[in-house]
C-alpha positions in Angstrom: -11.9 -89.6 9.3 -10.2 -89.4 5.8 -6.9 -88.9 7.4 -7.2 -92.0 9.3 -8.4 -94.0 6.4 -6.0 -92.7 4.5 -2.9 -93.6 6.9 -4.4 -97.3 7.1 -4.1 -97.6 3.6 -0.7 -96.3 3.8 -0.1 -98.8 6.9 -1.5 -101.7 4.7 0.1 -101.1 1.3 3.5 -101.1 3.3 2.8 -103.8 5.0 1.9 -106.2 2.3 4.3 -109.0 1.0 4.9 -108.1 -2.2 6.7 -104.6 -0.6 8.3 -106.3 2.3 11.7 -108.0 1.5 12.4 -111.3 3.1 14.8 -111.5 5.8 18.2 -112.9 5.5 19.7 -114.6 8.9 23.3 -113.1 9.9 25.5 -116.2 9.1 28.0 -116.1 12.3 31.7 -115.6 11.8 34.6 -117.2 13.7 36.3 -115.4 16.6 40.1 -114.5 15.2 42.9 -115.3 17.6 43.2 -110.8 17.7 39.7 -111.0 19.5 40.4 -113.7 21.9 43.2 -112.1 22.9 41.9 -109.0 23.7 38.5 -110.7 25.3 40.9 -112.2 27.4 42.9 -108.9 28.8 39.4 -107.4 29.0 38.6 -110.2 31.6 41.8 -110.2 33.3 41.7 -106.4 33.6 37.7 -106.6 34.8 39.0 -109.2 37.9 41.8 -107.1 38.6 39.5 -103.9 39.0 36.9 -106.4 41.1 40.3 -107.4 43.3 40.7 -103.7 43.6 37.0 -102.6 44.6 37.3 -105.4 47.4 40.7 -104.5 48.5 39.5 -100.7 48.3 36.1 -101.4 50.7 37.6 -104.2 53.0 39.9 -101.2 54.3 37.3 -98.7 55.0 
């Protein structure tokens, strides 16, 4: 019994608001031209393996 009491005060204490820090919202960055160009390969190249995959079943 002293062990659980003991580990709710330990729950409580660092729980409370005065330990807690607030949390501060990720403020979005803007996509560089680098990463739209490679987002766009990676598309091209995911469609090209879907093409694939078809072509690959439709002959079976």
């Amino acid at each position: 019994m002293r062990y659980i009491l003991s580990s709710l005060l330990a729950c409580v204490v660092s729980a409370s608001g005065a330990v807690a820090s607030q949390f501060d919202r990720p403020i979005p960055q803007a996509q560089s031209a680098t990463a739209e160009l490679w987002y766009a390969l990676a598309c091209l190249s995911l469609i090209a393996a879907m093409v694939a995959v078809q072509w690959l079943v439709s002959r079976r």
